[in-house]
N, C-alpha and C positions, 0 to 999 in steps of 0.2 A: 184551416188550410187542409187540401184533399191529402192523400195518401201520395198519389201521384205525384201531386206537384213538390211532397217533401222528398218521395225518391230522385225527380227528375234535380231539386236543387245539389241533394247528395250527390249526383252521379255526376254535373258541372264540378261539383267541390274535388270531388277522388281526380276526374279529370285532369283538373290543373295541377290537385297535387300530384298525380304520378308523370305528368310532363314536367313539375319542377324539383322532382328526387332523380328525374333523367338528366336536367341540365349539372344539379349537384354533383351527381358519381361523374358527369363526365367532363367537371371541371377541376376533379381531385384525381383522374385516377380513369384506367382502361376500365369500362363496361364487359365483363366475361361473362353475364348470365343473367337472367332472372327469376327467382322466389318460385318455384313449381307452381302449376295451376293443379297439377294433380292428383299432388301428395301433398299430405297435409303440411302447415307451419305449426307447432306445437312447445308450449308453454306448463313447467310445472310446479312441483315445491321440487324437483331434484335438477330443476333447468329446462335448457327448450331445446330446438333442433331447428333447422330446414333444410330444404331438396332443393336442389337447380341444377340446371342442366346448361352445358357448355359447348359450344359449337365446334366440330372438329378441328375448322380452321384457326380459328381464336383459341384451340387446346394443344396445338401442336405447335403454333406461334408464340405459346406463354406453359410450356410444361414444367420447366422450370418451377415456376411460382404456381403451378397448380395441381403439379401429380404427387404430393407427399401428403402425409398426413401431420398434422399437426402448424402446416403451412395459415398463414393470417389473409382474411381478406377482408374486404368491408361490403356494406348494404344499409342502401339508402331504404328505411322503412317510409311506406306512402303517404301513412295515417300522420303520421307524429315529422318528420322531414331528420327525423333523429340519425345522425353515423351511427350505423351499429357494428364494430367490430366482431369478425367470426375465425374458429381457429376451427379448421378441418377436420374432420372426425373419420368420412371416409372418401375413398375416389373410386367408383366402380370404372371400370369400361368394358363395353361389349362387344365383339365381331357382329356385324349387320345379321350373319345365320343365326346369334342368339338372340337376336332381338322378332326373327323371325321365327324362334321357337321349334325348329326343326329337329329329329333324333339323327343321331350320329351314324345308324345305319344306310342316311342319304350320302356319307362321303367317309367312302371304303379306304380312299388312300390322299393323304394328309399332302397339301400342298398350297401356297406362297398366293392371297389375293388379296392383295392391299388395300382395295377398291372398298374392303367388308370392314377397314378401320374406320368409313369415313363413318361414323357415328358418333351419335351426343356422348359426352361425360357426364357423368351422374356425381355427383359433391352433397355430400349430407358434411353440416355443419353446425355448432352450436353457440350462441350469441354471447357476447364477453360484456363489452363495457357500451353503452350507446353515448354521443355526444350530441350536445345541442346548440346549433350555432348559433341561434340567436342569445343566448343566455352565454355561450362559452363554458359549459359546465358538461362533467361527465360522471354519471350515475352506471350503478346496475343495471343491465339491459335485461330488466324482470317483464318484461311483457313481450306479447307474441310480433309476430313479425308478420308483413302483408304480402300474403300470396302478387307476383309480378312485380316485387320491389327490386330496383338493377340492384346486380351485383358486381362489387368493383375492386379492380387489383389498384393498392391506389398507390400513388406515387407523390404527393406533395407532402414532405417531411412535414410539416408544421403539423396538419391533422392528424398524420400516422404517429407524431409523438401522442396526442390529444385520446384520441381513441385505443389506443394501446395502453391508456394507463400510465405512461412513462414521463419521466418530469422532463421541461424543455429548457432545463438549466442545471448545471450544475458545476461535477466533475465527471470528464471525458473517461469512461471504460471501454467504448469499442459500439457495435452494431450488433443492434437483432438479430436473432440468426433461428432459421431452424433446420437443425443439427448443425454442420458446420457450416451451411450456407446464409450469406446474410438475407434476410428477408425487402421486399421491396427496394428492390435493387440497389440496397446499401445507403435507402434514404431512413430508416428506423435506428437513430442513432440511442444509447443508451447514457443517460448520464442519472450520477449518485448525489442528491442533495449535497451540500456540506455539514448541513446537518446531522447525516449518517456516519459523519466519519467522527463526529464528536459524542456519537454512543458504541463508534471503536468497531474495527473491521477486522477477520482474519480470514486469510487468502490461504487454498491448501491447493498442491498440484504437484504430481511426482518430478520428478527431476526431468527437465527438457520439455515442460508442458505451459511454461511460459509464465510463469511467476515474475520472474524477474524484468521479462518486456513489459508486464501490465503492471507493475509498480514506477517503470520508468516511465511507462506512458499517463500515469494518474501524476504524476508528478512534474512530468511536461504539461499538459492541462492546467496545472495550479498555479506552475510558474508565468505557463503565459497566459493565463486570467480566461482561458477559451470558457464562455458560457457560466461567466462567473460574477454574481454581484458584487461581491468583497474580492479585487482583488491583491489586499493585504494580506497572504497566507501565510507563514513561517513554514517550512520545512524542514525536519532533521532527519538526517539519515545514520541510526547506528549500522555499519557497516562492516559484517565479520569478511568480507572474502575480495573488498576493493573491486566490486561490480559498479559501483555509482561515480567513480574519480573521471569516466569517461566521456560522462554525460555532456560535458560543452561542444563534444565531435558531433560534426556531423552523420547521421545513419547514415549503414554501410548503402542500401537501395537506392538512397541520392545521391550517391558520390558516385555510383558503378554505372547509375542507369537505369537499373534493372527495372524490368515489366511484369505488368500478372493483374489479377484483381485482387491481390491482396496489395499490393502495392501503389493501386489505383484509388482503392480506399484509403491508407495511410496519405496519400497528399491532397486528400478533402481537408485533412484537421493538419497534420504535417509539419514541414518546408519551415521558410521563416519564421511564421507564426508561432512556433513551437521550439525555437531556439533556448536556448541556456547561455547565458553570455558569460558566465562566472560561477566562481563557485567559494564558498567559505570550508576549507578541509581543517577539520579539526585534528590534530598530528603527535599523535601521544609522543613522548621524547624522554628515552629513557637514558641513564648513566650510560649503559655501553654505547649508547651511540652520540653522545656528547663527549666521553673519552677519546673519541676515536676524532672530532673537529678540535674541540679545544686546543690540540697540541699542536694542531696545523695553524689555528687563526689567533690572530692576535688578540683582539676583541672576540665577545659573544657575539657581537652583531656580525660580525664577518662571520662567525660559525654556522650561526643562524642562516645565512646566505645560501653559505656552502651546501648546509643541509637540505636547504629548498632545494636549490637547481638540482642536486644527486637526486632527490625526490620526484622533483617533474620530471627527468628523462627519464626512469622508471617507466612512470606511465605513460608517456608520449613516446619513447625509444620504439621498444618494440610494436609498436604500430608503425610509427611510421616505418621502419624498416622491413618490416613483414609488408607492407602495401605498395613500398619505392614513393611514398610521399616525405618532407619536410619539415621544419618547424625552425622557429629561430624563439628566443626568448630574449625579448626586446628589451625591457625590463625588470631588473631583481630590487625593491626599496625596502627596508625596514623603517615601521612606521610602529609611532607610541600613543593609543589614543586614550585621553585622560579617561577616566572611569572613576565611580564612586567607591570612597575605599581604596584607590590602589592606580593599574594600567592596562591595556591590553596591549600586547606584542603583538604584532604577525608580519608577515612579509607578503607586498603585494609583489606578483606575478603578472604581467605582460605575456601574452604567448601569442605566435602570428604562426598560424599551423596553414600549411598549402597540399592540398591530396587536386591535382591534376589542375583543372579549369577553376577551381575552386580556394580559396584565399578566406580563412574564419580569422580574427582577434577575439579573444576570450580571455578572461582574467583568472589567476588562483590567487586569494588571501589564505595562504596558509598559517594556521592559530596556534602555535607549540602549549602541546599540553601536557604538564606535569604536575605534581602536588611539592605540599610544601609541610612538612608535622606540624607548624607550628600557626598555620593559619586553621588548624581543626579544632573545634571546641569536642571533646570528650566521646560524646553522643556521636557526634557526628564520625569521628576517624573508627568508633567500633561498629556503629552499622554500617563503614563502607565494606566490611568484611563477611558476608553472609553465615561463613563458616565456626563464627566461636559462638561454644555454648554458652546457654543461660546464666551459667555459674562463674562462668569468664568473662560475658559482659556485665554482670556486675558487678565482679571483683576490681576487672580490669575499671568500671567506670569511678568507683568509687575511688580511685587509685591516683589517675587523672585529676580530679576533682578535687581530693586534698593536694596535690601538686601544683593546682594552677591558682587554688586561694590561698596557699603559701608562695607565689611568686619563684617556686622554685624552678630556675632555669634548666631548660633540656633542648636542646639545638636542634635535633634530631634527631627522628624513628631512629637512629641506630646505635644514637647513644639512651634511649630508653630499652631499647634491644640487647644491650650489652649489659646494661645494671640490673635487668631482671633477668640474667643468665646465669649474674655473678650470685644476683640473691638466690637462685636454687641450689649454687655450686654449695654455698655458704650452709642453705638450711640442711642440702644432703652430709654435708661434710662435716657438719654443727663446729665450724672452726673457721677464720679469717684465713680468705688465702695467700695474705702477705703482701698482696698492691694497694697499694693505696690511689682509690679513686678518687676525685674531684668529691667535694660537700652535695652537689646537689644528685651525683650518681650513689654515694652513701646514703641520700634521704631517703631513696626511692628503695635500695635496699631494707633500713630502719622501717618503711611502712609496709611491705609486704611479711616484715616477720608481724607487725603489730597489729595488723589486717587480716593475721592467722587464714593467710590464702593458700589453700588446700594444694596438695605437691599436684594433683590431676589437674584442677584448675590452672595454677601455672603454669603445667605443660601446655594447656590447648592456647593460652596468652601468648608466650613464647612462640608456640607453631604458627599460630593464626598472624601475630606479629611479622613470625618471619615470610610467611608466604604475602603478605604485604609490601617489607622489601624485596623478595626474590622483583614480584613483578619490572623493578629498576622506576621506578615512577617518582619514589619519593624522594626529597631534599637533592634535587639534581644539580650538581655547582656547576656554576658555571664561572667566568672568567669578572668576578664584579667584588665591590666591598659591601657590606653591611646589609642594608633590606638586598640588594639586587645580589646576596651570594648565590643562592639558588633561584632555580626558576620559578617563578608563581604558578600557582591554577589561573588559568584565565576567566575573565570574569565573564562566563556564557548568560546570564542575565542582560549583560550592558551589551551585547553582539544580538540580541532580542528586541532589545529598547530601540535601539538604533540600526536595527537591520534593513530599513527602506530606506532611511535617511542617510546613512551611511555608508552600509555594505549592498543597496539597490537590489535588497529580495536576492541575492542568492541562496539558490539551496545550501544549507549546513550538514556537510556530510563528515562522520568521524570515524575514521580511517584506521579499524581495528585488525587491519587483518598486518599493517607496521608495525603495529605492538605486538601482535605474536611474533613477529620475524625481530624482536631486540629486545626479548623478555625471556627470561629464563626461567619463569614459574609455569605453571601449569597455564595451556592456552585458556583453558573454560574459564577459571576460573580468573585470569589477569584480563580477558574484555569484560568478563560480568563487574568485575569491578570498576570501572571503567564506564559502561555503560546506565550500572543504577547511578553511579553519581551523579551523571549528567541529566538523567530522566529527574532523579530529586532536586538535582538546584532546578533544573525546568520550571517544574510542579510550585514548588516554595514561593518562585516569583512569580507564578501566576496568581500564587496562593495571597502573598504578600500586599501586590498590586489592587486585587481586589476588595482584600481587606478594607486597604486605602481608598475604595472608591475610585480608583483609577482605571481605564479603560483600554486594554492590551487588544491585540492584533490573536487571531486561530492562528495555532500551532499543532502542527500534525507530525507526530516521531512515526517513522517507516521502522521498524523491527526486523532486518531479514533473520532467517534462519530464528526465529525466535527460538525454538526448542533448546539453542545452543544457552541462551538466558533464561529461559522460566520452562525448565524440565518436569517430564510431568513424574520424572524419581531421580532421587541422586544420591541416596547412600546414608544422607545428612539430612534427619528430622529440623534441624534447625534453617538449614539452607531452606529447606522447602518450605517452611511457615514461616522466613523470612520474607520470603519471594512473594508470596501468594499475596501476603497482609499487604506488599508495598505496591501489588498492582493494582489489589482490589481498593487501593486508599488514594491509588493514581486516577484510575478510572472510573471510580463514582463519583469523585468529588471534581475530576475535570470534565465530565460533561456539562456542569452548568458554567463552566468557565472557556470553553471554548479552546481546550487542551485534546485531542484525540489522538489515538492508538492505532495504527495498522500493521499486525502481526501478519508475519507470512512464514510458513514450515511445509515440510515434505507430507507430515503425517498429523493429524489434531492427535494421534496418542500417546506423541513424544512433547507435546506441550501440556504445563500445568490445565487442569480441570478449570482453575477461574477465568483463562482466558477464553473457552470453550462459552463459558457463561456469561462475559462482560459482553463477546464481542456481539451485539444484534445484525450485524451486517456481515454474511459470510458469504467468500467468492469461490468456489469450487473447481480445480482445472481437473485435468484426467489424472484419477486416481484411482488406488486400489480398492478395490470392493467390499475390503475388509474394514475399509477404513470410515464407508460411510453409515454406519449407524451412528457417530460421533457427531455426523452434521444433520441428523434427521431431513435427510432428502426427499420428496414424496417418490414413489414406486416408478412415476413415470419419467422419471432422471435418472435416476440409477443405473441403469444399464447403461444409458447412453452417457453417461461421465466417463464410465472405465474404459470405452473407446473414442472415446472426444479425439477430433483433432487437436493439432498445436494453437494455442491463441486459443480457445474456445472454451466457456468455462456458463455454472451454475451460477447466477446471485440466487441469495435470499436474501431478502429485507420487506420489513414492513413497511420501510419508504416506496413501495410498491404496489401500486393499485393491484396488482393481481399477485401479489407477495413474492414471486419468482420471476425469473426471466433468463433467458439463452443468449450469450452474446458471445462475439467474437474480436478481440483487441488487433488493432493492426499490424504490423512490422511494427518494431522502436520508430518513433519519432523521435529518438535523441540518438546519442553515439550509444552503442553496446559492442563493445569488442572485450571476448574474453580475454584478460590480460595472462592469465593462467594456461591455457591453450596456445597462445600465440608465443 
């Protein structure tokens, strides 16, 4: 075959393909340009570029999306029919006199002629990821690009996930953006595997930078299954400051009205679809505030009552009173549902809240939680306490241990608190001080002299003991005989087992900021106590489950204010290599079980070092400068973190074809009203 006739077939071929990379771009997306004829397309080992030129009209119609740098566009290449995704590199523009190349001594006195904007833009660009429609696959866009290929602003979400790298499923974080504008007119929506969140996330962002909207809005997401295969999730929310008890309200933005395009974007994903109809609060309940029902109700279940409804207007008073809305609580039930081993208590909550045009029912199961000494085996009541030394958990366990294989009875933390008080009085005094105690409060004395437990030891047992009952958690009576004199732990396992079947997926939020307002110990340390336990029986029955071969639901704990639980110092060698060991032993071993971590703090250098390292998915809001060499940023985020808008934040993850991304979270899609403020 001639020469001719092979060019003549190639230039048919180029033909159609470059009339069908025109019909492509302009069935995805506005055509703004095409591939220079005049400057080169260029391809290397350190990446490629290319030049196009943009029409004034077409650049002044769409400047938005095409006068910034680092702005996304696509091009259809000729050869290959490949998407090739492009991130802007530069925008030149010129007055018509500089394209005309004239010296400045032609125009002595500077003045206003608009006429000299109408000229091309000039866009140099560098190719990211290319897609192939017929395959559906998206590779490296390691090859050059064809001079006259359209260039296209695109707009149909499906490919702009595709070409950008970004998964088309998951959990909802917010929209593309670059800087704080969302890209492609807020059709580049950003979601995070769930995968990612089972190799553990930590969220950083100074205070008022939106941490807490984008853990409500990843959490609305989950609940309402938006773009979610599995929608079995478990949520727990340890909760220092009762930012999440709000979540069944509706956003403030749909109840007021209000407009904007940030508000335009939150009721794409939003509105119904994004409801919360209930919620499981788990309700620590301590002595003082059981002293204070008890005397008024005749029964615990009446007490129990009481204590809810005082609870729910709590949260619901001042809202509705600061907005002139309503509420009625239509029903208060205590309910017993059998569990293995034992019961779960809680009181179901009815509530019919009205803010204007608008009428919500939403449920509270609220869960009383208290401890009991005597449902602790050894091990377990001394690691709830980070704080005793080496020397004390031994002592102490060994202590325990011949006590409970001697069957020797002890009620109560505080009658084992009282016989090793009496046993110091006794070893400091070397003499009986004349009471005579019960036989099993003498054993306990007889073994710490026979167990030659060191007077420092004793002390830190005794301290650590008592900042145990300071917190008011333990052996809390209530109005009952025999097993039911105190209140049990509730069985957070069986509230897991049964949380679709039973409690219909609400979120599990544990309400630590009522334990500090009825606790008398030190706040740090009476949630941390509090909160490892719940993350340990978590972990155990997943641990347990699996063992068995048995097939559990993803559970994902929300951590706020982590720093305030796994500090990165605290005074106490022990505390801290307590902490550290039980995260790093939460967190490697529940990623294969489908347990994950989402840590959120003001600073990564007030949280321990191992969360720094478990967490692979880290979400960045506007932060201090000093703070990011902790999160290894690349150069070209940096600056622009420390002045980010609100909502607006860094991922890194390697669940990400281009390992980073810019994104911006909407307003709350649930209720967010600060109860502290209001």
């Amino acid at each position: 075959m001639s020469s001719s006739s092979d060019s003549s077939n190639l230039l048919r071929v180029l033909e159609e393909k470059a009339k069908r990379a025109v019909e492509i771009a302009s069935s995805i997306g506005l055509i703004v340009g095409y591939v220079s004829r005049t400057s080169p397309s260029l391809i290397d080992e350190e990446g490629g570029y290319v030049v196009f030129d943009v029409d004034p009209v077409v650049y002044f119609h769409n400047f938005h999306s095409l006068m910034q740098a680092s702005n996304y566009l696509g091009v259809v290449d000729i050869k290959t029919l490949n998407l090739i995704s492009l991130k802007v590199v530069s925008v030149e523009r010129k007055d018509i006199l500089a394209e005309l190349d004239l010296p400045d001594i032609y125009f002595s006195l500077p003045h206003t002629e608009v006429s000299g904007l109408l000229t091309k833009t000039r866009i140099k660009a560098k190719p990211l990821l290319a897609y192939d429609f017929e395959s559906n696959t998206v590779q490296a866009a390691n090859f050059v690009i064809e001079p006259q290929s359209p260039v296209v602003l695109l707009r149909d979400p499906g490919v702009i996930q595709k070409v950008l790298g970004l998964p088309d499923e998951g959990v909802f974080l917010g929209f593309t953006t670059i800087g704080d504008t969302p890209v492609f007119g807020g059709n580049a929506y950003l979601y995070a595997p769930l995968r990612a969140f089972y190799q553990h996330v930590l969220v950083v962002g100074t205070t008022g930078s939106g941490k807490t909207t984008l853990l409500k809005n990843i959490i609305a997401s989950i609940v309402s299954g938006l773009k979610l295969r599995d929608n079995n999730v478990s949520v727990v929310v340890l909760d220092p400051n009762k930012d999440y008890v709000t979540i069944t309200l509706r956003p403030l933005w749909l109840v007021l009205g209000q407009q904007g395009e940030d508000v335009e974007l939150a009721k794409r994903v939003g509105g119904e679809s994004a409801r919360i109809r209930g919620l499981i609060i788990v309700l620590p309940i301590t002595r003082t505030i059981v002293e204070e029902y008890v005397k008024r109700a005749e029964t615990w279940a009446k007490g129990l009552k009481m204590i809810t409804e005082d609870y729910v207007h709590s949260i619901l008073g001042p809202i509705a009173k600061r907005f002139h809305w309503s509420y009625d609580i239509s029903k208060v039930e205590v309910v017993e549902e059998p569990a293995q081993g034992g019961r779960l208590r809680l009181v179901r909550v009815k509530v019919s809240f009205k803010y204007g045009a608008f009428i919500d029912e939403f449920e509270y199961c609220i869960v009383p939680y208290a401890l009991r000494y005597r449902d602790f085996k050894p091990r377990e009541l001394i690691t709830l306490n980070p704080y005793f030394t080496r020397q004390a958990k031994d002592a102490l366990h060994r202590l325990l241990q011949i006590i409970a294989e001697k069957n020797a009875y002890v009620e109560t933390i505080y009658d084992l608190y009282e016989a090793l008080k009496e046993a110091r009085f006794r070893l400091e005094e070397k003499q009986r001080r004349g009471i005579v105690l019960d036989p099993n409060r003498e054993y306990i004395i007889e073994l710490v002299r026979d167990l030659a437990i060191h007077k420092s030891t004793l002390e830190n047992i005794i301290r650590q003991l008592g900042a145990l009952i300071d917190t008011g958690l333990f052996d809390v009576y209530i109005k009952g005989q025999g097993e039911d004199k105190y209140l049990h732990e509730p069985p957070v396992e069986y509230v897991l087992e049964k949380h679709f079947e039973v409690f219909h997926g609400y979120p599990i939020v544990v309400d630590l900021e009522y334990l500090q307002l009825h606790s008398q110990a030190d706040p740090e340390k009476t949630i941390s106590i509090v909160a490892f336990r719940i993350l340990n029986r978590i972990f155990e029955w997943k641990l347990l489950q699996s063992r068995l071969k048995l097939e559990t639901q993803p559970v994902l704990i929300f951590i706020d204010e982590a720093h305030r639980f796994f500090p990165s110092k605290s005074g106490v060698e022990e505390y801290i290599e307590h902490v550290s060991s039980m995260i790093d032993r939460i967190a490697r071993l529940g990623r294969a079980r489908k347990l994950g971590l989402v840590f959120s703090t003001h600073s990564p250098r007030d949280v321990h070092d191992i969360i720094l390292q478990l967490t692979n998915t880290k979400i960045v809001l506007r932060t201090d400068k000093s703070h990011l060499g902790y999160l290894e940023l690349p150069a070209e985020y940096r600056d622009f973190i420390t002045r980010a808008g609100d909502r607006v934040a860094v991922v890194k993850s390697h669940m990400l074809r281009l390992g980073y991304s810019v994104f911006k979270t909407p307003p709350p899609l649930v209720g967010h009203y600060d109860l502290s403020a209001i």
